[in-house]
C-alpha positions as CSV (number, residue, x, y, z in Angstrom):
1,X,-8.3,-17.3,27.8
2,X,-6.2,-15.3,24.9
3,X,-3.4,-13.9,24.9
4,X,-1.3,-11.3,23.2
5,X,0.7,-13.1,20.5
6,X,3.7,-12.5,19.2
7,X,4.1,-13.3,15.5
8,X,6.3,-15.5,13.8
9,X,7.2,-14.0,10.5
10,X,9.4,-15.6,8.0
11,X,12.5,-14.0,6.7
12,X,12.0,-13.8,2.7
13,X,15.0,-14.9,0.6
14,X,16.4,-14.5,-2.6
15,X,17.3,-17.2,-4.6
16,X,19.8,-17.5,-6.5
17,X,21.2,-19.8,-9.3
18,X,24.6,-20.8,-9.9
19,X,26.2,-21.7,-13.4
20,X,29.0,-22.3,-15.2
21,X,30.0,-22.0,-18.8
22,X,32.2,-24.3,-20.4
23,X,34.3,-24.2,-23.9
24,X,32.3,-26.5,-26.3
25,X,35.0,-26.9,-29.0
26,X,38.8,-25.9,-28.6
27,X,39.9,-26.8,-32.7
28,X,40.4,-23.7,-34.4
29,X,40.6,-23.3,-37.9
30,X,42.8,-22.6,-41.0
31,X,43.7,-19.3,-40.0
32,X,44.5,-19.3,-43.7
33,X,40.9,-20.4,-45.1
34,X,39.6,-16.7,-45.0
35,X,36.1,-16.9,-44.6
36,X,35.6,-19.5,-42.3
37,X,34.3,-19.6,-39.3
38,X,35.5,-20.9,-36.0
39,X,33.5,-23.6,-34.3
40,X,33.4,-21.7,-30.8
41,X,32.5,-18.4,-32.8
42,X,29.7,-20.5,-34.6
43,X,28.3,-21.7,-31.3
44,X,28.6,-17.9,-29.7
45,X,26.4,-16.6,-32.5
46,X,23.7,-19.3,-32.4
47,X,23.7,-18.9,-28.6
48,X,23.2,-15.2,-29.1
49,X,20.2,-16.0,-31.9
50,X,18.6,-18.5,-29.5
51,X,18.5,-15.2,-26.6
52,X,17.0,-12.9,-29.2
53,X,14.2,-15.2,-30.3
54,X,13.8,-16.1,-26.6
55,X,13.6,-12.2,-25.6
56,X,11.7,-11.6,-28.4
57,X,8.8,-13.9,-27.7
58,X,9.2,-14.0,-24.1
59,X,10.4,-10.4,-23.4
60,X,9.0,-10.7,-19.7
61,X,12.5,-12.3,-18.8
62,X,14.0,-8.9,-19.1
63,X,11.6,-6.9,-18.2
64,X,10.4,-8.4,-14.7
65,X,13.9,-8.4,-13.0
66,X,14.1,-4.5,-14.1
67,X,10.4,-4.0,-13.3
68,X,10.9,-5.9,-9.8
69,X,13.6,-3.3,-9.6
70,X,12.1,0.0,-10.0
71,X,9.3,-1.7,-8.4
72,X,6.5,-1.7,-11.5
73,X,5.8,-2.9,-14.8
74,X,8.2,-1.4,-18.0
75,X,7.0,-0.8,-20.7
76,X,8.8,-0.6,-24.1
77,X,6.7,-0.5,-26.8
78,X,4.2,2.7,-27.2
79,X,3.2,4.4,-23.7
80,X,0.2,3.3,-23.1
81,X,-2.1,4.1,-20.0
82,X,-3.5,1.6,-17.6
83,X,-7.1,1.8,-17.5
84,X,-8.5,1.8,-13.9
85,X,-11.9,1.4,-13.7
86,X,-14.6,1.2,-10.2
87,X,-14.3,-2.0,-8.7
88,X,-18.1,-0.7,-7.8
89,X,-19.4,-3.7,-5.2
90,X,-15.8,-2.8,-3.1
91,X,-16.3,1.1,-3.8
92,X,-19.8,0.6,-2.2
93,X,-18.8,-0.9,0.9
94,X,-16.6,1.7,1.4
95,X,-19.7,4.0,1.6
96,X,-21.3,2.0,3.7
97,X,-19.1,1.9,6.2
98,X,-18.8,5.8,5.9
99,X,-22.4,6.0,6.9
100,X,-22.7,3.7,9.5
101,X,-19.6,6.2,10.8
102,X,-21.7,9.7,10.1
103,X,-25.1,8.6,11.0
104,X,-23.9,7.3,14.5
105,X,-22.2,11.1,15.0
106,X,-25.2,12.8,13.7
107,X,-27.1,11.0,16.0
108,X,-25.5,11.2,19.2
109,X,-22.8,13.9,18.8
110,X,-23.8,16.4,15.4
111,X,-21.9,19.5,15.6
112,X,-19.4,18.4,18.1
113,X,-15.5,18.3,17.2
114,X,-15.4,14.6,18.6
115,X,-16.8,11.7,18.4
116,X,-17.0,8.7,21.5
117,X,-18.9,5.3,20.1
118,X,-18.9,3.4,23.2
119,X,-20.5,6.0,25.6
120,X,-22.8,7.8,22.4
121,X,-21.8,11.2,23.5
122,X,-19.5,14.0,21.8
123,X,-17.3,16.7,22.9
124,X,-14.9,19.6,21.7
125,X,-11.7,20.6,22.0
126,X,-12.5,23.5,24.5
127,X,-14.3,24.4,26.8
128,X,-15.7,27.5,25.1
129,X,-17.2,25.2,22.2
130,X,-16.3,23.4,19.4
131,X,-15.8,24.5,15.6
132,X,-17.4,21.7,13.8
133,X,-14.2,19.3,13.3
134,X,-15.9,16.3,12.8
135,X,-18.7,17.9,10.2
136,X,-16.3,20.4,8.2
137,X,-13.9,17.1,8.2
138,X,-16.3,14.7,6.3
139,X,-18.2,16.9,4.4
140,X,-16.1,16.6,1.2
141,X,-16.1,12.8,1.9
142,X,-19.8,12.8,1.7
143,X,-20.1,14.7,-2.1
144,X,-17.8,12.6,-3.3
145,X,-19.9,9.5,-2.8
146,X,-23.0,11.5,-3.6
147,X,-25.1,11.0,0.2
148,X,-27.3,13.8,-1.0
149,X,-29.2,13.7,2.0
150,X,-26.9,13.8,4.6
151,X,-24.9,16.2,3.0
152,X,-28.0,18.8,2.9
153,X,-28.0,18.3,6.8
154,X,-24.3,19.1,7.2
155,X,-24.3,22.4,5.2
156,X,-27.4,23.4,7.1
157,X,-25.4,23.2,10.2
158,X,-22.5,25.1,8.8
159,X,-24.7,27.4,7.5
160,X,-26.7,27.9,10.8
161,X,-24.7,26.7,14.0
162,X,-21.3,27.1,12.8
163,X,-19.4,29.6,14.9
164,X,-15.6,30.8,15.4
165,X,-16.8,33.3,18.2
166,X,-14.4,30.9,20.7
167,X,-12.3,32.8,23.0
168,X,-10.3,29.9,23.7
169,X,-6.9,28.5,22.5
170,X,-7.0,26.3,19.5
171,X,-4.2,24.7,17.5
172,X,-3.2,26.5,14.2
173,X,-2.1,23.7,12.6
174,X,-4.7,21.7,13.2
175,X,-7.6,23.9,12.2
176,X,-5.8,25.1,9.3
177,X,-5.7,21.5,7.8
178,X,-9.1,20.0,9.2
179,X,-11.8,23.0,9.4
180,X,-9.8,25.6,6.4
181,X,-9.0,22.8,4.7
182,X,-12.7,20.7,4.8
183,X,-14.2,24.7,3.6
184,X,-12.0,25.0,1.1
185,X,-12.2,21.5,-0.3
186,X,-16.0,22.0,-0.1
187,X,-16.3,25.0,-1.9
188,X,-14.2,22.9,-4.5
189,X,-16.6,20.9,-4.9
190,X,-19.3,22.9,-4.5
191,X,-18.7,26.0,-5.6
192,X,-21.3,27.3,-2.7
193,X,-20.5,30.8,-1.8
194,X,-21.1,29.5,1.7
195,X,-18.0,27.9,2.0
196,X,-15.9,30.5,1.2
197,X,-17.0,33.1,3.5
198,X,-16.4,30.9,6.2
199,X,-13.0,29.7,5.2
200,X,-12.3,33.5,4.5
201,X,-13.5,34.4,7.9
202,X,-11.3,31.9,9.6
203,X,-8.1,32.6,7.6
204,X,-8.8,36.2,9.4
205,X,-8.8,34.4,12.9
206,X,-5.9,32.8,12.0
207,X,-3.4,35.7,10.6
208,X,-2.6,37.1,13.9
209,X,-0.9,33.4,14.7
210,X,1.6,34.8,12.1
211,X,2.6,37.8,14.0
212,X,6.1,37.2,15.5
213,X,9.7,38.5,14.1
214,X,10.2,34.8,11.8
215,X,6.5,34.8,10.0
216,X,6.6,31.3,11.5
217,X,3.2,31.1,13.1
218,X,2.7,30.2,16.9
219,X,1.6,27.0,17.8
220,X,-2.5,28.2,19.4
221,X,-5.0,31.0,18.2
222,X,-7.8,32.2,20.2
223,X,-10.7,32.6,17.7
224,X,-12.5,35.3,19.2
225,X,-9.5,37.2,20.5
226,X,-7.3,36.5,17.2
227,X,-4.2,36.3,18.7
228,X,-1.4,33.8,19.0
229,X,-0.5,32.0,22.0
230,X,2.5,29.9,22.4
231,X,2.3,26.6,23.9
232,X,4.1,25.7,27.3
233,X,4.0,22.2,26.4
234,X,7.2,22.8,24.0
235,X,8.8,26.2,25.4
236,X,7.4,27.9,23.3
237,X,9.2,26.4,20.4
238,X,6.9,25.3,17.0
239,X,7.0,21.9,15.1
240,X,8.5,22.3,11.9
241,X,5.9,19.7,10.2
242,X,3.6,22.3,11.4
243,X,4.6,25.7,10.9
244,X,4.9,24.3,7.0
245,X,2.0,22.6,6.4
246,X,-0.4,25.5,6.1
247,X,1.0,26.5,3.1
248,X,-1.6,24.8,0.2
249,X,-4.9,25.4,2.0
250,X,-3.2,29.6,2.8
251,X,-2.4,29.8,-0.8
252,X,-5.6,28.2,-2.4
253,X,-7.2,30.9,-0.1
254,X,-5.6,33.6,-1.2
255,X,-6.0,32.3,-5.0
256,X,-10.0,32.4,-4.5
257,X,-10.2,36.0,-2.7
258,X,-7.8,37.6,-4.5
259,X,-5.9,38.7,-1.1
260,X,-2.0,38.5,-1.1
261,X,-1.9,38.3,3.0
262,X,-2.4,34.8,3.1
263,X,0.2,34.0,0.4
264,X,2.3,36.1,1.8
265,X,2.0,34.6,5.8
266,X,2.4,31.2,3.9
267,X,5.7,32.4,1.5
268,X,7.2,33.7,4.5
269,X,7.5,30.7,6.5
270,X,9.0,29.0,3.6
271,X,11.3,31.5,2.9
272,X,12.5,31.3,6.8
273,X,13.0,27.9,6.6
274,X,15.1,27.5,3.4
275,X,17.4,30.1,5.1
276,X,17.7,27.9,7.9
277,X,17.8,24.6,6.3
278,X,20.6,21.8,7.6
279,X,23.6,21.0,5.4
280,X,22.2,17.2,5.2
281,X,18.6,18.8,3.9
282,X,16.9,17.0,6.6
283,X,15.2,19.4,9.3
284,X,14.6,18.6,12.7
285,X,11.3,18.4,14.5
286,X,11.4,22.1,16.0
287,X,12.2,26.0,15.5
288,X,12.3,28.7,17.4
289,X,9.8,31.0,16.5
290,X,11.9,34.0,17.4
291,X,15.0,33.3,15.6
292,X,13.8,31.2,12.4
293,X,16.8,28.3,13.3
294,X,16.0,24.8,13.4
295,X,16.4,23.8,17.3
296,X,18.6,20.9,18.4
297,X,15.9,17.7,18.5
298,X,15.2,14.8,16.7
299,X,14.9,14.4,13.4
300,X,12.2,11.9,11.8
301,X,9.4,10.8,9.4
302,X,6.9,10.7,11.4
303,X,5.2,13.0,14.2
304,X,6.4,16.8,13.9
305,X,8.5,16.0,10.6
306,X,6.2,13.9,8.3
307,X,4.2,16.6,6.4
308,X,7.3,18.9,6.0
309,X,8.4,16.5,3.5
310,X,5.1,15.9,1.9
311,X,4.0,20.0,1.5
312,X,7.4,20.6,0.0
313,X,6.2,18.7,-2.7
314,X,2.9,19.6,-2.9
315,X,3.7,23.3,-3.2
316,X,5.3,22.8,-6.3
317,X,2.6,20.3,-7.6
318,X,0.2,23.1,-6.3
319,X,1.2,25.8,-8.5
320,X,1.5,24.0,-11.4
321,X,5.3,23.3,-11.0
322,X,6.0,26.7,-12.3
323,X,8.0,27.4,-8.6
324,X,11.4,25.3,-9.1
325,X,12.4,27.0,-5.6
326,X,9.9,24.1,-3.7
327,X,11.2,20.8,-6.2
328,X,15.0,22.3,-5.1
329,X,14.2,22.3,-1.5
330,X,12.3,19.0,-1.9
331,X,15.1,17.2,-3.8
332,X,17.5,18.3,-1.8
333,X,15.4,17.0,1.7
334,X,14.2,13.8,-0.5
335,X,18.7,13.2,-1.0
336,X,19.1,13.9,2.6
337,X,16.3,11.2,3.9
338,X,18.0,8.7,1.5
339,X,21.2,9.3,2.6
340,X,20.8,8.7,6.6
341,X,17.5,7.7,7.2
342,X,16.3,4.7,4.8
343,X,17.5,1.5,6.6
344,X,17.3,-2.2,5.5
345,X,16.3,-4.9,7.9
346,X,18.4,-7.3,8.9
347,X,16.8,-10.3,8.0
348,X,13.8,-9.8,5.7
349,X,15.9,-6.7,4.0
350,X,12.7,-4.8,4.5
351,X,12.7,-1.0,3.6
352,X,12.2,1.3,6.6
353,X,12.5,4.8,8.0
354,X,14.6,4.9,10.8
355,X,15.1,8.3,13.4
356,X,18.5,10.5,14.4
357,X,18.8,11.4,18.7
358,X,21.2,14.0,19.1
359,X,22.8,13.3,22.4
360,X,25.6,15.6,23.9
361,X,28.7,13.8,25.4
362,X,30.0,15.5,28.8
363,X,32.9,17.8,26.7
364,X,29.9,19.5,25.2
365,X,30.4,17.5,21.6
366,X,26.5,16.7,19.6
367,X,26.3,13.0,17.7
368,X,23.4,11.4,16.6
369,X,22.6,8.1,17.4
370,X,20.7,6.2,14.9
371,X,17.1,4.4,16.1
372,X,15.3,2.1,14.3
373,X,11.7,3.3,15.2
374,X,9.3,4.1,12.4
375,X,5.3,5.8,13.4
376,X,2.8,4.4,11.1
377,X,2.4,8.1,10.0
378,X,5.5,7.6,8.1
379,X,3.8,5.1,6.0
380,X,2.2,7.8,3.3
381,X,6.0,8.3,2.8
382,X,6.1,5.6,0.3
383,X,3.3,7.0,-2.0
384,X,4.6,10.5,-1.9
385,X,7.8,9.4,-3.2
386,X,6.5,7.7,-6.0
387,X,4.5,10.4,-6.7
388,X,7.8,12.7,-6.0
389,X,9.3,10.2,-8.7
390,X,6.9,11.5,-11.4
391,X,6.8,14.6,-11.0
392,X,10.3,16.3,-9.6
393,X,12.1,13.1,-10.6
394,X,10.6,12.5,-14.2
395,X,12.7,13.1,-17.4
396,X,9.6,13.9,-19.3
397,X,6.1,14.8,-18.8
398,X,3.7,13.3,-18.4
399,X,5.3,9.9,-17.8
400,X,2.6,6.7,-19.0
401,X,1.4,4.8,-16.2
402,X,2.8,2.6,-14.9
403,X,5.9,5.1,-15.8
404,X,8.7,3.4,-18.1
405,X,12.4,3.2,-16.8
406,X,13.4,5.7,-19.6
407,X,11.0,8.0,-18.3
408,X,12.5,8.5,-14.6
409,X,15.6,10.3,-14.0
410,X,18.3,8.7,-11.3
411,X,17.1,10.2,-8.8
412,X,13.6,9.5,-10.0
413,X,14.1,5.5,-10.7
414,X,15.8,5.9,-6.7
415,X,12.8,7.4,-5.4
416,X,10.2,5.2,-7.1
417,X,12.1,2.2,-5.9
418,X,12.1,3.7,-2.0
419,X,8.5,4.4,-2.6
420,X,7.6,1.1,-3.5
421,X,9.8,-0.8,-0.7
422,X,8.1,1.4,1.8
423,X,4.6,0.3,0.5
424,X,5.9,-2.9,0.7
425,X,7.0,-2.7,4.5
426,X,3.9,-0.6,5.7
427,X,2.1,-3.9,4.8
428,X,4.2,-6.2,6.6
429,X,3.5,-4.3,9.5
430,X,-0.5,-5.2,9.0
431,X,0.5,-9.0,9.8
432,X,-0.7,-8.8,13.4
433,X,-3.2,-10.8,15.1
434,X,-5.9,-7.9,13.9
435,X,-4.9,-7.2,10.6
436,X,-4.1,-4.0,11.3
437,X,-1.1,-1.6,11.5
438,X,0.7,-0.5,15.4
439,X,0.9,3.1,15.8
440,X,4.9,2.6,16.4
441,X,7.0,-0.2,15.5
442,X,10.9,-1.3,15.8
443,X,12.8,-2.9,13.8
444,X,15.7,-5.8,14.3
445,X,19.3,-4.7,14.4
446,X,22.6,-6.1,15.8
447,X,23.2,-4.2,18.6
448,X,19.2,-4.3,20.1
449,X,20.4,-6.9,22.5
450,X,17.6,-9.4,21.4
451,X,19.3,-11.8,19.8
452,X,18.0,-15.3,21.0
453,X,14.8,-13.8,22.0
454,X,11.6,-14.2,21.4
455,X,11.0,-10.7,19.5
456,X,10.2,-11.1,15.8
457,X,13.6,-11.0,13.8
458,X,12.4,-8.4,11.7
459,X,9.8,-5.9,13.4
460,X,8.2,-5.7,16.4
461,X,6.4,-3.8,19.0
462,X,8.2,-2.4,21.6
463,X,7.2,-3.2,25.0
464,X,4.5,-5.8,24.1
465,X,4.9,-9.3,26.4
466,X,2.4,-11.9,26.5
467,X,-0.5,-10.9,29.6
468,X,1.0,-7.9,30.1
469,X,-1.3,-4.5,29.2
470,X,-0.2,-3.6,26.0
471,X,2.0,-0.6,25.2
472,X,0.6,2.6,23.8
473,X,2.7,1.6,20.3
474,X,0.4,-1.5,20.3
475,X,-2.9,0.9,19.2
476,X,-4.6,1.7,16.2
477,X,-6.3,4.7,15.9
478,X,-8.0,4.3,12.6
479,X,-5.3,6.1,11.0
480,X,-5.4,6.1,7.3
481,X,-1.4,6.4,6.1
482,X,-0.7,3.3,4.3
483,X,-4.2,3.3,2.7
484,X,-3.1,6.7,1.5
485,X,-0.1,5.3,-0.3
486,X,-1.9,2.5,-1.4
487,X,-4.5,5.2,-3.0
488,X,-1.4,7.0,-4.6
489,X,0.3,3.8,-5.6
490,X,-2.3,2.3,-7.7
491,X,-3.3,5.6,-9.4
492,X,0.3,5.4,-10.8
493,X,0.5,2.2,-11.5
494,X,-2.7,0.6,-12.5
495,X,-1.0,-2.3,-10.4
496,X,-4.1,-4.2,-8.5
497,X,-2.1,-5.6,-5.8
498,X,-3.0,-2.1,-4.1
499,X,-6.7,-2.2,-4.4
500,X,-5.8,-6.0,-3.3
501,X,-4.3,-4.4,0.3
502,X,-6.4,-1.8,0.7
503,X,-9.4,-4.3,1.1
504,X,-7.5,-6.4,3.6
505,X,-7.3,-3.3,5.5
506,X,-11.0,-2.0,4.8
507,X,-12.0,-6.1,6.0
508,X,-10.1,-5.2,9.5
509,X,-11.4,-2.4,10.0
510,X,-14.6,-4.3,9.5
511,X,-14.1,-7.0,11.9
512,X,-11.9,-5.5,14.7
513,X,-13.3,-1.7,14.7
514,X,-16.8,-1.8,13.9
515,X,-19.2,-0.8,16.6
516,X,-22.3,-2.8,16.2
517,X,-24.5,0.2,17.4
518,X,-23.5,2.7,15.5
519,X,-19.3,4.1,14.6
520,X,-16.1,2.9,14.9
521,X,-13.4,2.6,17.9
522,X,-9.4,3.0,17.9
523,X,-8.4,-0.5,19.6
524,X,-5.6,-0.8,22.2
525,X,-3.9,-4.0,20.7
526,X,-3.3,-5.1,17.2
527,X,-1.9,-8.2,18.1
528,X,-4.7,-9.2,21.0
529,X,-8.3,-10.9,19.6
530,X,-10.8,-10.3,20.5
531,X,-9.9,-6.5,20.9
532,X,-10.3,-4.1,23.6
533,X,-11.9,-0.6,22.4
534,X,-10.4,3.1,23.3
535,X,-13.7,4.6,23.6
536,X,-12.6,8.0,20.2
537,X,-13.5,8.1,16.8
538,X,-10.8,10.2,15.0
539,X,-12.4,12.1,12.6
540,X,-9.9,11.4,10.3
541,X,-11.4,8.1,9.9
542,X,-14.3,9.9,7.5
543,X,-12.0,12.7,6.2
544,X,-9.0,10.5,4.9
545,X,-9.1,6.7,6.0
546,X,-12.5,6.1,3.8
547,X,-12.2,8.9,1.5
548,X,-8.9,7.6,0.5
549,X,-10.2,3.6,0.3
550,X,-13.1,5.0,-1.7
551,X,-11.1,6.8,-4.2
552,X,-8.9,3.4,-4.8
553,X,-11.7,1.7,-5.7
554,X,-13.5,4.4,-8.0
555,X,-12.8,5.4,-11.9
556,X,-9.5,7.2,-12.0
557,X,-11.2,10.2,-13.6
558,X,-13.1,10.8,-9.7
559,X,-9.8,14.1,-8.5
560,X,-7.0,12.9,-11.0
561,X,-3.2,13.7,-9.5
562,X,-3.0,15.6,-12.8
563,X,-5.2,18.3,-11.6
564,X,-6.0,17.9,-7.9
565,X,-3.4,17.9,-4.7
566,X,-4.8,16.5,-1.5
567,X,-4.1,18.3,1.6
568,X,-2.5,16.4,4.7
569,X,-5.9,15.7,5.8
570,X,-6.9,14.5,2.0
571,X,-9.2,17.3,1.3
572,X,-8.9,18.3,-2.5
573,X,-7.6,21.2,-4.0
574,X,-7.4,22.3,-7.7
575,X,-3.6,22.8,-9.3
576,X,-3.5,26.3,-9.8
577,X,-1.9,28.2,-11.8
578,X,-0.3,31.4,-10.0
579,X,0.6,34.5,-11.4
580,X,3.2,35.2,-8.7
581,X,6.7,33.6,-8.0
582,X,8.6,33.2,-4.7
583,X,11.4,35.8,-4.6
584,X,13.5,33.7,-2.4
């Protein structure tokens, strides 16, 4: 009978040399003999010869301590451009695994928003109906890889059996990015008229979500009603990742109808934020609606913070960087998360994102405690620095790639290097009994009151003991975060240690989430084979998991970062170029 595991990972080193230099000759010369040279001086200068001939045919001993800094090659001869190719038997696979994914939902489940693999059934979000989640979701997946056929079957359904006509309560946020963002992305690609309507139809539902004293949009909207309903859940307070992640799919809709109101909604939040924003330029997980003011929680990477980070950048990639109001608000956030929230292991020095807890002593007095907790949704962190590095943080443009030292600015070099590290960390998490990433970890620190256990002594899961059922941070639901970075990464880099991780992942997925009969299942356990199935296939799996290990194995002309910006649920958008400016 097996067991959960716990690993046993080894704490990396650095190595490190120790020398000593000596005087070789301690006779001086005439000091009278002008001229002549001094045996120690003689020796200095062919020492210094010997290190120019050995830099100048070796230069690599210079060049990979600095690269292994910044965390890529450097280049200093003429930029040059890496040349990324299809790794087409690898790209193929990818597809195949998309189909075996659509074909099972189309069978059992077409038109619902969800998919279950185990029981072959569907269902939606309310009870009124569904809004296509699933189908809108993968449909830009499936042009991309060119599955003609079952393409022609999802527009038909839009096209016929699509319907907004729900009077029931669905979330903003989430509709925005999934079913607005999948129309939008289509039409993209398409250019099909169809597309547009619809997303212009539901960007009408959605408006009245917008309607309260802030502009910060309330966290439900009933379709057929269109109006806004707060949700008890949080007292009525709204997630700050949330209320600013709408922005690129509003904007690109307003850019295609010529209709300011969407801009507008979109600007507005923005420009209540900014007037809001924390001293540190880190923003805590919620607002209230009513005032505009951040509200006294915790303040993160992951759930309910992640994608405020990411769209602050992306607006300005967005519109072309032509609005320097978004790279000021995202370089001052980007200064705040590397001033109290990236962390270094203890042992293997590993690069995380850690959280802030505001607790309240009994005189009334706030301080935050520091917790070393970092969601696997942080993990597309690392890429969207690097990609933050070459765009807010580069000292020219457009920087070669992989970008050269002298290209990056500080802040820039700072942010690549965090980037990178992340990347690097995100992929120590996938060494579990599965292959695959927890949905939570922890990491080591002095004061965690393990020492002389038998937890890891650099990560681990929190909660997990040998027989015991495994904690909900133990699952993995098919998310596709570090695949993301990994996507990102080697589209700036050329580097193929990223197509190199991404089919490790793509392999687990393989072997521990595969469903013989037809999709693929989140699993409980990462660290318990053979696994034990949660009975949901996210769509997210075909929207960004796949889309995003296609892309990193296809020709790097297939949505180029220098004219596409992916959404948080990696449906692509053009860079625009806008003939308005924020006037905040």
């Amino acid at each position: 009978m097996e067991s959960t595991s716990l690993r046993k990972r080894n704490a990396q080193t650095t190595p490190g040399t120790d020398g000593s230099h000596k005087a070789a000759d301690d006779q001086q010369a005439d000091s009278r003999q002008h001229g002549s040279m001094s045996g120690s001086s003689y020796l200095v200068l062919l020492f210094l010869s010997a290190v120019a001939v050995l830099i100048y045919r070796n230069p690599s001993v210079v060049t990979e301590p600095l690269a292994e800094f910044i965390g890529t090659e450097v280049r200093h001869s003429e930029p040059r451009y890496a040349n990324i190719t299809a790794d087409i038997p690898k790209r193929d696979a990818v597809v195949a695994a998309f189909k075996h994914a659509w074909l099972a939902y189309e069978r059992d489940a077409m038109g619902d928003d969800e998919y279950h693999p185990l029981s072959h059934k569907g269902t939606n979000l309310t009870e009124a109906g569904g809004i296509g989640y699933t189908v809108v979701d993968s449909i830009d997946t499936m042009i991309l890889m060119g599955l003609h056929d079952e393409y022609a079957r999802a527009r038909e359904w839009v096209a016929t059996k699509m319907s907004f006509e729900r009077d029931a309560e669905f979330n903003t946020f989430e509709t925005t990015i999934r079913v607005l963002g999948g129309l939008l992305s289509a039409y993209t690609l398409t250019e099909d008229p169809l597309y547009l309507e619809k997303a212009r139809e539901l960007g009408d539902r959605i408006m009245p979500a917008f309607e309260t004293p802030t502009g910060l949009p309330l966290s439900h909207i009933n379709l057929a009603q269109r109006k806004g309903y707060k949700t008890p859940d949080n007292n009525g307070l709204v997630s700050t990742a949330e209320v600013s992640t709408l922005q690129l799919e509003l904007r690109y809709l307003s850019y295609l109808t010529d209709n300011d109101v969407y801009w507008d909604a979109a600007e507005k939040v923005m420009q209540t934020i900014k007037s809001s924003t924390m001293s540190t330029g880190l923003a805590s997980i919620f607002m209230n609606p009513e005032d505009g003011r951040f509200v006294m929680s915790a303040i993160r990477l992951g759930s309910r913070g992640d994608s405020y980070y990411e769209y602050l950048l992306k607006q300005y990639i967005q519109t072309n960087q032509t609005e320097p109001v978004y790279q000021h608000m995202y370089d001052f956030a980007i200064r705040g998360v590397q001033d109290h929230l990236i962390k270094k292991s203890e042992t293997a020095r590993l690069t995380y994102t850690s959280e802030l807890i505001p607790e309240r002593d009994r005189s009334g007095k706030v301080t935050w405690r520091l917790v070393p907790k970092q969601d696997h949704l942080v993990c597309f962190f690392g890429g969207s620095l690097m990609l933050g590095a070459v765009t807010t943080g580069a000292a020219v443009h457009p920087v070669t790639t992989p970008p050269q030292a002298k290209q990056l600015t500080p802040s820039g070099l700072r942010d690549w290097k965090t980037g990178y590290e992340l990347i690097e960390t995100c992929m120590r998490t996938h060494e579990t009994a599965t292959g695959l990433s927890p949905e939570i970890v922890h990491f080591r620190i002095p004061s965690d009151g393990l020492a002389g256990s038998s937890m890891p002594n650099d990560w681990y899961i929190k909660g997990a003991k040998p027989g015991a059922p495994p904690p909900y941070d133990a699952r993995y639901i098919l998310r596709p975060e570090t695949v993301e970075s990994l996507f990102i990464a080697y589209r700036l880099t050329g580097d193929d240690r990223y197509r190199k991780y991404g089919w490790k992942i793509f392999q687990a997925i393989e072997t521990h989430c595969k469903i013989e009969s037809g999709g693929y299942a989140s699993i409980l356990n990462v660290d318990h084979v053979p696994v034990e199935y949660e009975d949901k296939m996210e769509t997210f799996l075909m929207s960004e998991t796949l889309k995003y290990l296609y892309l990193l194995f296809e020709d790097d002309d297939v949505l180029p970062l220098s004219k596409y910006v992916f959404n948080t649920e990696a449906h692509p958008f053009p860079i625009i170029n806008p003939t308005r400016r924020a006037n905040f």
